[in-house]
ModelCIF file with pLDDT and N, C-alpha, C, O atoms, coordinates in Angstrom:
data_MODEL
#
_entry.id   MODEL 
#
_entity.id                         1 
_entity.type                       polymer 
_entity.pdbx_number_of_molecules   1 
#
_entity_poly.entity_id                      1 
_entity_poly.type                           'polypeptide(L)' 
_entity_poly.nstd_linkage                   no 
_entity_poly.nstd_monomer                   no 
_entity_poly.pdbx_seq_one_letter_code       
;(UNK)(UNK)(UNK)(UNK)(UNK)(UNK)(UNK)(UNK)(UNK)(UNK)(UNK)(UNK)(UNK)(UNK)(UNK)(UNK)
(UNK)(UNK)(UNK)(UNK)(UNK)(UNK)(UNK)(UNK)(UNK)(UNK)(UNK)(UNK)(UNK)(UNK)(UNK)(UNK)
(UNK)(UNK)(UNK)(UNK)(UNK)(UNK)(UNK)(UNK)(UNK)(UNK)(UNK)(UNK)(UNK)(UNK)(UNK)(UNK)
(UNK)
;
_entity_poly.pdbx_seq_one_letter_code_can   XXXXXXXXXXXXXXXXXXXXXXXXXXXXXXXXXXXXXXXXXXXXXXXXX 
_entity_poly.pdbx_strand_id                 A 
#
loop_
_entity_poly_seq.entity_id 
_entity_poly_seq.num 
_entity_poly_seq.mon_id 
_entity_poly_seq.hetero 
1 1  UNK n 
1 2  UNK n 
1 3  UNK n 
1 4  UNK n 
1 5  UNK n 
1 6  UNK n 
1 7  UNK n 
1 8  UNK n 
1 9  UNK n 
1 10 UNK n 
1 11 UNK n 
1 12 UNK n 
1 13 UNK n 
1 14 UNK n 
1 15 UNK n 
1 16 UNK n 
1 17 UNK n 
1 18 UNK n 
1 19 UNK n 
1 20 UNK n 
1 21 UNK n 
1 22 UNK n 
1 23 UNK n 
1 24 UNK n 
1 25 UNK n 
1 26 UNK n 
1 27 UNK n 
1 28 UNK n 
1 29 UNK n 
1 30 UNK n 
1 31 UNK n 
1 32 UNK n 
1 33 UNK n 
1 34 UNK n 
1 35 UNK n 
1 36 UNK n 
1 37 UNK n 
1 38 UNK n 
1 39 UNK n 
1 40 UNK n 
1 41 UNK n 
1 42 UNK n 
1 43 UNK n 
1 44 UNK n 
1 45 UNK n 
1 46 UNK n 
1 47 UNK n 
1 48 UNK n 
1 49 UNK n 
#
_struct_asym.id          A 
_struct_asym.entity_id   1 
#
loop_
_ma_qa_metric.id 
_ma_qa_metric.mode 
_ma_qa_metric.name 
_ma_qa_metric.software_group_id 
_ma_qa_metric.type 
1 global pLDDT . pLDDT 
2 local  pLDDT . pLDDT 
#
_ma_qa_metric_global.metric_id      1 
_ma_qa_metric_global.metric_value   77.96 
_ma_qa_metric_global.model_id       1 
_ma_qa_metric_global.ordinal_id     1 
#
loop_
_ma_qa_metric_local.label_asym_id 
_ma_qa_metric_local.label_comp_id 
_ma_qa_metric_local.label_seq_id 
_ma_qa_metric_local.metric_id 
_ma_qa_metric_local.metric_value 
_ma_qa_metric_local.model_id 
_ma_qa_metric_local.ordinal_id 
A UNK 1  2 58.00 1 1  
A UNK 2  2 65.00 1 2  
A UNK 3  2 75.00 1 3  
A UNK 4  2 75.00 1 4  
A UNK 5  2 71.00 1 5  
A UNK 6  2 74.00 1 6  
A UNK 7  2 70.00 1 7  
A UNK 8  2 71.00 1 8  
A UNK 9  2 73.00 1 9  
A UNK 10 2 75.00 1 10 
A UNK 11 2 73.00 1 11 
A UNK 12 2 78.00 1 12 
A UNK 13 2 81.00 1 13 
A UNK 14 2 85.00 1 14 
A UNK 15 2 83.00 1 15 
A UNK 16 2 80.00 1 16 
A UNK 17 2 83.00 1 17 
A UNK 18 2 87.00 1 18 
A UNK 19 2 82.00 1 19 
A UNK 20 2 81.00 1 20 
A UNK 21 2 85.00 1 21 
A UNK 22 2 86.00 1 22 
A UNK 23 2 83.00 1 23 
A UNK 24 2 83.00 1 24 
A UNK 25 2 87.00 1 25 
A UNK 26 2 89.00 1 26 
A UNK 27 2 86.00 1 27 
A UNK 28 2 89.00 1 28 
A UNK 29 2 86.00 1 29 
A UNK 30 2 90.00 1 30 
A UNK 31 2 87.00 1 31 
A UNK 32 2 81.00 1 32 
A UNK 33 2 86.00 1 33 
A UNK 34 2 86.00 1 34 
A UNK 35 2 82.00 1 35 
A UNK 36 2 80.00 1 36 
A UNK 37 2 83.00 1 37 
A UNK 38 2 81.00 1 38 
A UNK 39 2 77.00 1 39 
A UNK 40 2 77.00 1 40 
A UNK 41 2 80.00 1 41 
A UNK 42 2 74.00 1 42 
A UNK 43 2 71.00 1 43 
A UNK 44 2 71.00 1 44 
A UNK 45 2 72.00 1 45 
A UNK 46 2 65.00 1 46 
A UNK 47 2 63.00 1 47 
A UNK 48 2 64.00 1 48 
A UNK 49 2 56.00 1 49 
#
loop_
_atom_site.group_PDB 
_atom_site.id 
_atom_site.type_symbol 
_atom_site.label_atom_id 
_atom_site.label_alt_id 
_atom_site.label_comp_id 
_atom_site.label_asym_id 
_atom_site.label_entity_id 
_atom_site.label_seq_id 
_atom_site.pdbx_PDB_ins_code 
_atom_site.Cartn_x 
_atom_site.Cartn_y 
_atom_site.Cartn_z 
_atom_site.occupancy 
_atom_site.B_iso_or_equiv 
_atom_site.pdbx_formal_charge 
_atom_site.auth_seq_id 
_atom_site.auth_comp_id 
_atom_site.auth_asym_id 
_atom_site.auth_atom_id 
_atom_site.pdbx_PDB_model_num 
ATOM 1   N N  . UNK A 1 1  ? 175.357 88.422 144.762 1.00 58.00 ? 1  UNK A N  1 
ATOM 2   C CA . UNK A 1 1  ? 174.411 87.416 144.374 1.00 58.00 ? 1  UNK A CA 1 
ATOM 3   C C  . UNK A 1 1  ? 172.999 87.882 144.743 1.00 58.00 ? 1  UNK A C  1 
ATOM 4   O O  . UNK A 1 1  ? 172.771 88.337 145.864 1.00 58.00 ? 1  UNK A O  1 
ATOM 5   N N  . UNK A 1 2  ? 171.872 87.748 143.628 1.00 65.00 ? 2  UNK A N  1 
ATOM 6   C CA . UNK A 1 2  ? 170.805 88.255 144.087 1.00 65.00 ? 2  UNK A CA 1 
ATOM 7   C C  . UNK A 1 2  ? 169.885 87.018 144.898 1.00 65.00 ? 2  UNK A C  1 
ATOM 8   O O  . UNK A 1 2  ? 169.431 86.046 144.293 1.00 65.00 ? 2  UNK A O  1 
ATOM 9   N N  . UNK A 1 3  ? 169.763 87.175 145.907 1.00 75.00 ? 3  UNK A N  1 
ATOM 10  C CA . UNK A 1 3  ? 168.942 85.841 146.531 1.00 75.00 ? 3  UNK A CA 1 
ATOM 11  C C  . UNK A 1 3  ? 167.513 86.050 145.966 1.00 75.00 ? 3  UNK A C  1 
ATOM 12  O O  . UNK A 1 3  ? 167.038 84.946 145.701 1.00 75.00 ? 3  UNK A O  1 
ATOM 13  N N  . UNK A 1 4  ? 166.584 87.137 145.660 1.00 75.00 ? 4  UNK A N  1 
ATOM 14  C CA . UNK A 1 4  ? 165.233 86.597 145.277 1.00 75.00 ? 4  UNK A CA 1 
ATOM 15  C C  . UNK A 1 4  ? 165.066 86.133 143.825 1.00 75.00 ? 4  UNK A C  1 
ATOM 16  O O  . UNK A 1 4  ? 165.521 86.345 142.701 1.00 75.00 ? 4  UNK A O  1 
ATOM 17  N N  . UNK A 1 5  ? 164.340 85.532 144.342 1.00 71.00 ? 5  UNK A N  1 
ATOM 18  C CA . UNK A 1 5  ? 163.795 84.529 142.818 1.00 71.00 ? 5  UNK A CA 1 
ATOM 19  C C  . UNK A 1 5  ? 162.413 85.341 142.313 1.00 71.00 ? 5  UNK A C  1 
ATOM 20  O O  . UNK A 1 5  ? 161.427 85.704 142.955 1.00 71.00 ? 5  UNK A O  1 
ATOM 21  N N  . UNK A 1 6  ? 162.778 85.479 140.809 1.00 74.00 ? 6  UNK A N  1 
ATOM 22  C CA . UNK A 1 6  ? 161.635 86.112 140.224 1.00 74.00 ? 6  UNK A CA 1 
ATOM 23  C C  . UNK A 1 6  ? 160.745 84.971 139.187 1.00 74.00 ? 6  UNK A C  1 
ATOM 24  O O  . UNK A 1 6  ? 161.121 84.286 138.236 1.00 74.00 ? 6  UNK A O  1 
ATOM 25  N N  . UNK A 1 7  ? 159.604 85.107 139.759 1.00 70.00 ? 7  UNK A N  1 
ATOM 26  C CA . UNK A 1 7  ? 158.603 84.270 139.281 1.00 70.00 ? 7  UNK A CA 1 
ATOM 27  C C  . UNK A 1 7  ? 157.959 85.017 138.016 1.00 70.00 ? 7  UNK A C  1 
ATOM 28  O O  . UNK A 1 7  ? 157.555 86.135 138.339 1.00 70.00 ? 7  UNK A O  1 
ATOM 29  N N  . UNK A 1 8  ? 157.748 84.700 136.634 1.00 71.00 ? 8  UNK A N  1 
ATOM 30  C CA . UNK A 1 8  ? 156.823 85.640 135.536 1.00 71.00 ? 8  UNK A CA 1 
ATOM 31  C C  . UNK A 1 8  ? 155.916 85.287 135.659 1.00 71.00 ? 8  UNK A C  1 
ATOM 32  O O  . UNK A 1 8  ? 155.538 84.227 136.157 1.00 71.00 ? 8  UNK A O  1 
ATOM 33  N N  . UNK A 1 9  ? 155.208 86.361 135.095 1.00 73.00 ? 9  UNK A N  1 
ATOM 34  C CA . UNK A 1 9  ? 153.771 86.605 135.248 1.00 73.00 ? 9  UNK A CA 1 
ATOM 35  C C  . UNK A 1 9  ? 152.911 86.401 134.394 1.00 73.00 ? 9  UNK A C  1 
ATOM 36  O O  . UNK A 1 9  ? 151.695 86.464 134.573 1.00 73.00 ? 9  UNK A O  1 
ATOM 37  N N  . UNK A 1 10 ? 153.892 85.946 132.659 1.00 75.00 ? 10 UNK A N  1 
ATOM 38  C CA . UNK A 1 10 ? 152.900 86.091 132.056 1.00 75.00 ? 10 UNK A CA 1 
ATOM 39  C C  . UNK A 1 10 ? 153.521 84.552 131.023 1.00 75.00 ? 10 UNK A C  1 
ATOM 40  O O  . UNK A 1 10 ? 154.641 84.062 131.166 1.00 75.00 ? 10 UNK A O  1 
ATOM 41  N N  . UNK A 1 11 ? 152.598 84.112 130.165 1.00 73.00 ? 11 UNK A N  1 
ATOM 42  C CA . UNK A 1 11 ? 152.829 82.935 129.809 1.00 73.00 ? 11 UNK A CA 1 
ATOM 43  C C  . UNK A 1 11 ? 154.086 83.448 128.341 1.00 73.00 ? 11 UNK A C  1 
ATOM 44  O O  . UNK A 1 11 ? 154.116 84.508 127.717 1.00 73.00 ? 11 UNK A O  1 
ATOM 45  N N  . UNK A 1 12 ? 155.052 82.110 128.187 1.00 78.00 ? 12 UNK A N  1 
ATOM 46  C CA . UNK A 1 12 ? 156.106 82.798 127.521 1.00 78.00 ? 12 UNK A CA 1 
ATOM 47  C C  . UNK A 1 12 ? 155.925 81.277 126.727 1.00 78.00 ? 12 UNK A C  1 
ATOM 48  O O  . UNK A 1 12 ? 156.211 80.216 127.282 1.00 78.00 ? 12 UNK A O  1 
ATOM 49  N N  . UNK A 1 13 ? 155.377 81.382 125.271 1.00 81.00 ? 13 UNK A N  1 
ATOM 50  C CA . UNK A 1 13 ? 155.247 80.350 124.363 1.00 81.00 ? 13 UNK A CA 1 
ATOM 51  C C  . UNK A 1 13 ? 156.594 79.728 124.037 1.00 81.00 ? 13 UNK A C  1 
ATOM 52  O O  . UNK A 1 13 ? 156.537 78.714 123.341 1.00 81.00 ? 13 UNK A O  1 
ATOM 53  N N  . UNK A 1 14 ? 157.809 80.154 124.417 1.00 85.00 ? 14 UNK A N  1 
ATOM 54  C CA . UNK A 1 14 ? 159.030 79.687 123.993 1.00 85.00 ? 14 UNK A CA 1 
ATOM 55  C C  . UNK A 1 14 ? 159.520 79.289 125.178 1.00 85.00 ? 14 UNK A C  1 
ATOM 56  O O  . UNK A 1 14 ? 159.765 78.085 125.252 1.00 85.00 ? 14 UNK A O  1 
ATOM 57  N N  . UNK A 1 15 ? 159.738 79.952 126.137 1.00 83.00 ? 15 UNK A N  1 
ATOM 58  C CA . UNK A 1 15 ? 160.005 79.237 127.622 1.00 83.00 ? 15 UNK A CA 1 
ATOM 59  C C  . UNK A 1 15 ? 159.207 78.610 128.344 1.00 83.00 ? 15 UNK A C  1 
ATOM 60  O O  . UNK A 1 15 ? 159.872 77.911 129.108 1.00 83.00 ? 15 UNK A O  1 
ATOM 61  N N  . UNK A 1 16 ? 158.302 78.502 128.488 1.00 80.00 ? 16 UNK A N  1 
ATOM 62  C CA . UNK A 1 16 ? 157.140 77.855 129.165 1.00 80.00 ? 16 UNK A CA 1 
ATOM 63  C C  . UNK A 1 16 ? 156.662 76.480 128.464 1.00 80.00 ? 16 UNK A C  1 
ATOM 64  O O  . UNK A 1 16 ? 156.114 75.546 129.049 1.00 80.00 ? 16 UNK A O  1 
ATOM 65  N N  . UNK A 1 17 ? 157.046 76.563 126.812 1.00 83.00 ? 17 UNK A N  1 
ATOM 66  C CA . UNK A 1 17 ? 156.838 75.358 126.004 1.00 83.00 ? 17 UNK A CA 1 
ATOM 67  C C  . UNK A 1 17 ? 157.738 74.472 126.572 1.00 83.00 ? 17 UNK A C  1 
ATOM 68  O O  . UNK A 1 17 ? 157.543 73.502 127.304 1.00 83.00 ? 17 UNK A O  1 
ATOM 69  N N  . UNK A 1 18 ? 158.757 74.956 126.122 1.00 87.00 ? 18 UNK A N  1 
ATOM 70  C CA . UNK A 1 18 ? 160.332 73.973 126.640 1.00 87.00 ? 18 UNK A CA 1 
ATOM 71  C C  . UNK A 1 18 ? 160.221 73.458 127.846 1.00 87.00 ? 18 UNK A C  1 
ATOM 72  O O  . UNK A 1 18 ? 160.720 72.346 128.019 1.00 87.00 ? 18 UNK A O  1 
ATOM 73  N N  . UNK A 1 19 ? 159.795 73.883 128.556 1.00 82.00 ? 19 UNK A N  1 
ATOM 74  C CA . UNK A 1 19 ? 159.550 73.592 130.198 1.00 82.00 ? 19 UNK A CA 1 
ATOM 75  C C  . UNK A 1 19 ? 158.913 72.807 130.154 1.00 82.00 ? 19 UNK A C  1 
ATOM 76  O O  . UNK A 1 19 ? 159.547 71.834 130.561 1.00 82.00 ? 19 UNK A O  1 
ATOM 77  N N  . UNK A 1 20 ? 157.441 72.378 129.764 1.00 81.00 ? 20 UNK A N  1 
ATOM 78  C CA . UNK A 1 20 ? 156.429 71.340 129.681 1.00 81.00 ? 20 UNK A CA 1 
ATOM 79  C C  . UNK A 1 20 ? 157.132 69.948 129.101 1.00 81.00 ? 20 UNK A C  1 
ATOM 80  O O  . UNK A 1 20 ? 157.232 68.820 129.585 1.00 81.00 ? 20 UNK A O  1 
ATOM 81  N N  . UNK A 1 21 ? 157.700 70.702 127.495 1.00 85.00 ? 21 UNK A N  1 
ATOM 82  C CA . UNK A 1 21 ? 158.783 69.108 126.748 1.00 85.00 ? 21 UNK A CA 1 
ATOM 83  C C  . UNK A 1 21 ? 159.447 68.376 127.972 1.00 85.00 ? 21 UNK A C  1 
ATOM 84  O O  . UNK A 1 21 ? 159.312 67.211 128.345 1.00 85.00 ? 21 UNK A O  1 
ATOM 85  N N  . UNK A 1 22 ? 160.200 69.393 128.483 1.00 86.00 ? 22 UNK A N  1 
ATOM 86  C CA . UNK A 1 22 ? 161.213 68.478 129.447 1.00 86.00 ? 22 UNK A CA 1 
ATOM 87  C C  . UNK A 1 22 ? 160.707 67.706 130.541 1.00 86.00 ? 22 UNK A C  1 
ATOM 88  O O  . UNK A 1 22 ? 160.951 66.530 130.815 1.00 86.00 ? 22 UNK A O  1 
ATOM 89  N N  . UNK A 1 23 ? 159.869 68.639 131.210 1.00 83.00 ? 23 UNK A N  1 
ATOM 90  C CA . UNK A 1 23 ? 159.232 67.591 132.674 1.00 83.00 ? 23 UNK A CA 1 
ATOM 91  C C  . UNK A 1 23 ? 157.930 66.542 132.387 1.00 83.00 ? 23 UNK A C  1 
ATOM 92  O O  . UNK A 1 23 ? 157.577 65.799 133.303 1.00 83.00 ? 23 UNK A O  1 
ATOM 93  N N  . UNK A 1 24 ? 157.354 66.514 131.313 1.00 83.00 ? 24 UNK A N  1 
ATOM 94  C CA . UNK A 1 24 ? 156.443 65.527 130.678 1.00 83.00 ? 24 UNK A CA 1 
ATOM 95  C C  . UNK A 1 24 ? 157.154 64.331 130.956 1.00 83.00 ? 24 UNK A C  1 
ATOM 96  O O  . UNK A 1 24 ? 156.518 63.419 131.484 1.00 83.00 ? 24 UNK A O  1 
ATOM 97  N N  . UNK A 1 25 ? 158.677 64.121 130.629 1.00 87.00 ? 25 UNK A N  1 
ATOM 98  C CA . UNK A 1 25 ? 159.172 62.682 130.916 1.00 87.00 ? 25 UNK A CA 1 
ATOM 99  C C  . UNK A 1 25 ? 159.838 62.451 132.109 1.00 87.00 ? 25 UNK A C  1 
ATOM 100 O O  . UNK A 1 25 ? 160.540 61.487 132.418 1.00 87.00 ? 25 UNK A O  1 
ATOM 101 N N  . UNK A 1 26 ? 159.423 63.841 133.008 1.00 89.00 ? 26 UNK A N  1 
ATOM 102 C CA . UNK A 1 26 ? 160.213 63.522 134.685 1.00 89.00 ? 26 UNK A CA 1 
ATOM 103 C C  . UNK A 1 26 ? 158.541 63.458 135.715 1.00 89.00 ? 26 UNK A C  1 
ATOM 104 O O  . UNK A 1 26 ? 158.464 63.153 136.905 1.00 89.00 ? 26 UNK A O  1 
ATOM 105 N N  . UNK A 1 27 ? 157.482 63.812 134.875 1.00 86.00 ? 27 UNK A N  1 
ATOM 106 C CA . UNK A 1 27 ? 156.476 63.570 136.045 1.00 86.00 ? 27 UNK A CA 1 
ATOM 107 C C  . UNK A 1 27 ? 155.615 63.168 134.966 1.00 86.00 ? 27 UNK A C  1 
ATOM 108 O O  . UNK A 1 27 ? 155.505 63.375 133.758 1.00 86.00 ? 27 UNK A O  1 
ATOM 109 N N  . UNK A 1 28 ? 154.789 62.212 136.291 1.00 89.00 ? 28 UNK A N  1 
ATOM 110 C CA . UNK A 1 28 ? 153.487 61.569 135.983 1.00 89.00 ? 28 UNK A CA 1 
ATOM 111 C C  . UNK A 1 28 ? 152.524 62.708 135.063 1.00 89.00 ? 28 UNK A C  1 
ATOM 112 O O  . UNK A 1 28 ? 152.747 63.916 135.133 1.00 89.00 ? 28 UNK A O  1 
ATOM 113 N N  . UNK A 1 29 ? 151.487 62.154 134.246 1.00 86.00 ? 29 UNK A N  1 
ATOM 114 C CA . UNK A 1 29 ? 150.704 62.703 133.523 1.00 86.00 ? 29 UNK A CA 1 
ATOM 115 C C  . UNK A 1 29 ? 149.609 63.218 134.303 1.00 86.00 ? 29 UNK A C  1 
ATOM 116 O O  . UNK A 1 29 ? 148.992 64.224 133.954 1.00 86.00 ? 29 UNK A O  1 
ATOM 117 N N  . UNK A 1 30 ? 149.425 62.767 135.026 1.00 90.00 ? 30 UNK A N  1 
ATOM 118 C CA . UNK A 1 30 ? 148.024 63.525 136.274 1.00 90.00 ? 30 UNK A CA 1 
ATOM 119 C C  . UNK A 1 30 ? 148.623 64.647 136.635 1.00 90.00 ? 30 UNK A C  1 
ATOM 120 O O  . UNK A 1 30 ? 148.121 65.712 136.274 1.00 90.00 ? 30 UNK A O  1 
ATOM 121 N N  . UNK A 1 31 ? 149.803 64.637 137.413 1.00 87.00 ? 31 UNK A N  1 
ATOM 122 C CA . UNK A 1 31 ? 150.505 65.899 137.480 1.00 87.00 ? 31 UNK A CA 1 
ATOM 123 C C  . UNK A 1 31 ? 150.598 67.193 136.911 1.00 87.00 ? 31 UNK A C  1 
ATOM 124 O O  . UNK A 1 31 ? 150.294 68.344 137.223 1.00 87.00 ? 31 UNK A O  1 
ATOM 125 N N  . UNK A 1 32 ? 151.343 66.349 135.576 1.00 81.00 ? 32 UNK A N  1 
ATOM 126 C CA . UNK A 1 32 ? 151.202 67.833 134.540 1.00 81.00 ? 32 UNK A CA 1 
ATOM 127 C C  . UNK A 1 32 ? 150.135 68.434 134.326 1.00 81.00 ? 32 UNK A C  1 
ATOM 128 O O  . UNK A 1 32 ? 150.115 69.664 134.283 1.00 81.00 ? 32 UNK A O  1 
ATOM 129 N N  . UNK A 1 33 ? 148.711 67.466 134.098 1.00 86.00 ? 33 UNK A N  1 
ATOM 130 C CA . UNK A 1 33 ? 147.249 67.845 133.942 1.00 86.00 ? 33 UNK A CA 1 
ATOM 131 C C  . UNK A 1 33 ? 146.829 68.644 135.326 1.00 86.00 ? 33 UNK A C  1 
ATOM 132 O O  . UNK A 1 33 ? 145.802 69.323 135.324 1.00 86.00 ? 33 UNK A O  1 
ATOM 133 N N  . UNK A 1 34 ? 147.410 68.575 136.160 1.00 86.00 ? 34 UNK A N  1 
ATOM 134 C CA . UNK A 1 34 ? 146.807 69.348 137.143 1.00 86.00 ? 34 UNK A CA 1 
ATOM 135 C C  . UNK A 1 34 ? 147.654 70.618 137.591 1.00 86.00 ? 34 UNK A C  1 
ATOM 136 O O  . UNK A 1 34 ? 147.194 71.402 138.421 1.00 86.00 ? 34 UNK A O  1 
ATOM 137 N N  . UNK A 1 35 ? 148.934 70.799 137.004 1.00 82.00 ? 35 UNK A N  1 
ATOM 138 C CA . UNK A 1 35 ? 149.796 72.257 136.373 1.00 82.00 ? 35 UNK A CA 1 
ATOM 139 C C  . UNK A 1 35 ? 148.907 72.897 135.468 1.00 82.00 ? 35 UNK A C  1 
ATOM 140 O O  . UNK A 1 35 ? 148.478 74.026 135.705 1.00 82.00 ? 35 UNK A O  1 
ATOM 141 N N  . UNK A 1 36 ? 148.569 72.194 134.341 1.00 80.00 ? 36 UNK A N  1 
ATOM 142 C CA . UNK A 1 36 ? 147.816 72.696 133.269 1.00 80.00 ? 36 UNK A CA 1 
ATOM 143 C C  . UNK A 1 36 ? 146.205 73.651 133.812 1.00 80.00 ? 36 UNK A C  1 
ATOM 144 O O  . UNK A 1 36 ? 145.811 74.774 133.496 1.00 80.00 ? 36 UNK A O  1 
ATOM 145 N N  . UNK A 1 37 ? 145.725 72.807 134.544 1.00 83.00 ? 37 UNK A N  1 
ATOM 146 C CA . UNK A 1 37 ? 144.460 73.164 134.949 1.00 83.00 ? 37 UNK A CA 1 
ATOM 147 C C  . UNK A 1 37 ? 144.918 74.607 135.923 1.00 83.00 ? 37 UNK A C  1 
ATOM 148 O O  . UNK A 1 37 ? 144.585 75.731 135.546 1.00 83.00 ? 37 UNK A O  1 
ATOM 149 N N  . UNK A 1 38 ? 145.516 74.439 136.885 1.00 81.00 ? 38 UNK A N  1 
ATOM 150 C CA . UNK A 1 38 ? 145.927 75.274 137.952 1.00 81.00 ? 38 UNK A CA 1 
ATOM 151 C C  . UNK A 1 38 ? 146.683 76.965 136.784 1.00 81.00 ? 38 UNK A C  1 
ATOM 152 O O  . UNK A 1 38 ? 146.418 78.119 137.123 1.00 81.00 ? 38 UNK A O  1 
ATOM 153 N N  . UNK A 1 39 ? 147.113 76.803 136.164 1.00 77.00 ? 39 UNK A N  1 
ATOM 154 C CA . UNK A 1 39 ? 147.565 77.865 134.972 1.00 77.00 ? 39 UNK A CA 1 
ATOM 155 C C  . UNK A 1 39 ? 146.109 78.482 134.204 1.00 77.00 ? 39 UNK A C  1 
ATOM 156 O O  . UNK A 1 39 ? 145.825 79.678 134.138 1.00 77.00 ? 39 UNK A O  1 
ATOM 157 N N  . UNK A 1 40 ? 145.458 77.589 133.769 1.00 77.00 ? 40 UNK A N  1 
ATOM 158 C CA . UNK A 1 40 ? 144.185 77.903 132.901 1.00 77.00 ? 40 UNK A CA 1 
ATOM 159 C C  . UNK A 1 40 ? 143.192 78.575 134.064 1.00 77.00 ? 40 UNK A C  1 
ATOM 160 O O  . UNK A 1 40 ? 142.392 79.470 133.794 1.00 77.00 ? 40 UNK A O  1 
ATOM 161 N N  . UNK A 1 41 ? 143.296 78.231 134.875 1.00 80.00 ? 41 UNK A N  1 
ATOM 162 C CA . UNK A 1 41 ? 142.434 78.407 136.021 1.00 80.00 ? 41 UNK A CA 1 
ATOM 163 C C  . UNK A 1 41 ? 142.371 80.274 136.722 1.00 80.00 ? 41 UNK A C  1 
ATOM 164 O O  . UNK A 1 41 ? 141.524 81.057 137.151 1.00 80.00 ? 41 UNK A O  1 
ATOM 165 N N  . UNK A 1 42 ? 143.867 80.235 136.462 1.00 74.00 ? 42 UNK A N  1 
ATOM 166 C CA . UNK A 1 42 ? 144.753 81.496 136.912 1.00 74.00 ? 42 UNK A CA 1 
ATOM 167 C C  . UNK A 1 42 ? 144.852 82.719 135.955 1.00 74.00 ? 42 UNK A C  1 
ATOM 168 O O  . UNK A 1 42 ? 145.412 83.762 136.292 1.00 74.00 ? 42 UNK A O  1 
ATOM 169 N N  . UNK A 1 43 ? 144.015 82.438 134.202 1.00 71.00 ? 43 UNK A N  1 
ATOM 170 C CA . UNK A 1 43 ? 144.408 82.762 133.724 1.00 71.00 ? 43 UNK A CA 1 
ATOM 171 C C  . UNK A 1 43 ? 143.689 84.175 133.291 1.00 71.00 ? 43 UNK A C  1 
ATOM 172 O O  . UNK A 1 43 ? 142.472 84.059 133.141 1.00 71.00 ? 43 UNK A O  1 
ATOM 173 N N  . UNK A 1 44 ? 144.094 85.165 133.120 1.00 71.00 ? 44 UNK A N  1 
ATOM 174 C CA . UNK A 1 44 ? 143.424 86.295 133.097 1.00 71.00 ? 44 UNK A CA 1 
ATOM 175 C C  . UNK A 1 44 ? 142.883 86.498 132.233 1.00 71.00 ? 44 UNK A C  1 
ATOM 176 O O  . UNK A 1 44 ? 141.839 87.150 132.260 1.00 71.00 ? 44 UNK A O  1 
ATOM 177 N N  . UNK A 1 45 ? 143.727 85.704 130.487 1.00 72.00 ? 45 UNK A N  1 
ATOM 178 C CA . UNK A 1 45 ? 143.110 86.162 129.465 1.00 72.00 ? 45 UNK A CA 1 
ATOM 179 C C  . UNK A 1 45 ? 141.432 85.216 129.162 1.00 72.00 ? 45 UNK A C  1 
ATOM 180 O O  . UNK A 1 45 ? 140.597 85.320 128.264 1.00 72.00 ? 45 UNK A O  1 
ATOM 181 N N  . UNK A 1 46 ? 141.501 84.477 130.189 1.00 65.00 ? 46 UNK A N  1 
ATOM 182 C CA . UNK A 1 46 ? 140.773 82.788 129.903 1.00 65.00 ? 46 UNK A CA 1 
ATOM 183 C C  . UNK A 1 46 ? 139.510 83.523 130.672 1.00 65.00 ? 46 UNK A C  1 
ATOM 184 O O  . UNK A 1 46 ? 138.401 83.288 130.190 1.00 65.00 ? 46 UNK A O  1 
ATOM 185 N N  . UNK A 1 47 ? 139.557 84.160 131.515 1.00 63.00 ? 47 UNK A N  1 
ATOM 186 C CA . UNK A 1 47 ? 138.711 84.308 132.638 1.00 63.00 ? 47 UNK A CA 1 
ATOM 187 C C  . UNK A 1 47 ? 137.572 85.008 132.070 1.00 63.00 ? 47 UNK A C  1 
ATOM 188 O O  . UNK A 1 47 ? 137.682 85.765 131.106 1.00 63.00 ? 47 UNK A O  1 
ATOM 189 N N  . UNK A 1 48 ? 136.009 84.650 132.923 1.00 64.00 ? 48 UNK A N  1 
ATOM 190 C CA . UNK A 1 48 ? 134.647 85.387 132.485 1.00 64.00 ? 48 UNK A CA 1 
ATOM 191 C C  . UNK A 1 48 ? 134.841 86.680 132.871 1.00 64.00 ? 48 UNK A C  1 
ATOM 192 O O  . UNK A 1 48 ? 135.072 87.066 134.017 1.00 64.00 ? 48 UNK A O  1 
ATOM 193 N N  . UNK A 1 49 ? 134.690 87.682 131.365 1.00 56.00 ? 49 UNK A N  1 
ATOM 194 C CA . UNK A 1 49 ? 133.885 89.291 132.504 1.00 56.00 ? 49 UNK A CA 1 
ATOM 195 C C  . UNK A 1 49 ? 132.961 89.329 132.891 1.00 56.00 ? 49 UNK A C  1 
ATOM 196 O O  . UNK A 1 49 ? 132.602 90.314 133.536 1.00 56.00 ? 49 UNK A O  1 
#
């Protein structure tokens, strides 16, 4: 059994979509908005040169 957990690195429009559908109706909307921000925030392609 591999115990570490691998986190990706890069945004995955098909897995990362699905992920948002589902927990939109398990968490509050401030929440998700502040996932959203914290991702955009992080984001390399988003970022000033």
């Amino acid at each position: 059994m591999d115990r570490f957990e691998s986190v990706p690195t890069t945004w995955d429009d098909v897995r990362d979509g699905q992920f948002f559908r589902i927990v939109c109706h398990l968490l509050e909307a401030h929440a998700l908005e502040g996932a959203s921000a914290l991702l955009a925030f992080n984001d390399s392609e988003l970022a000033a040169s």
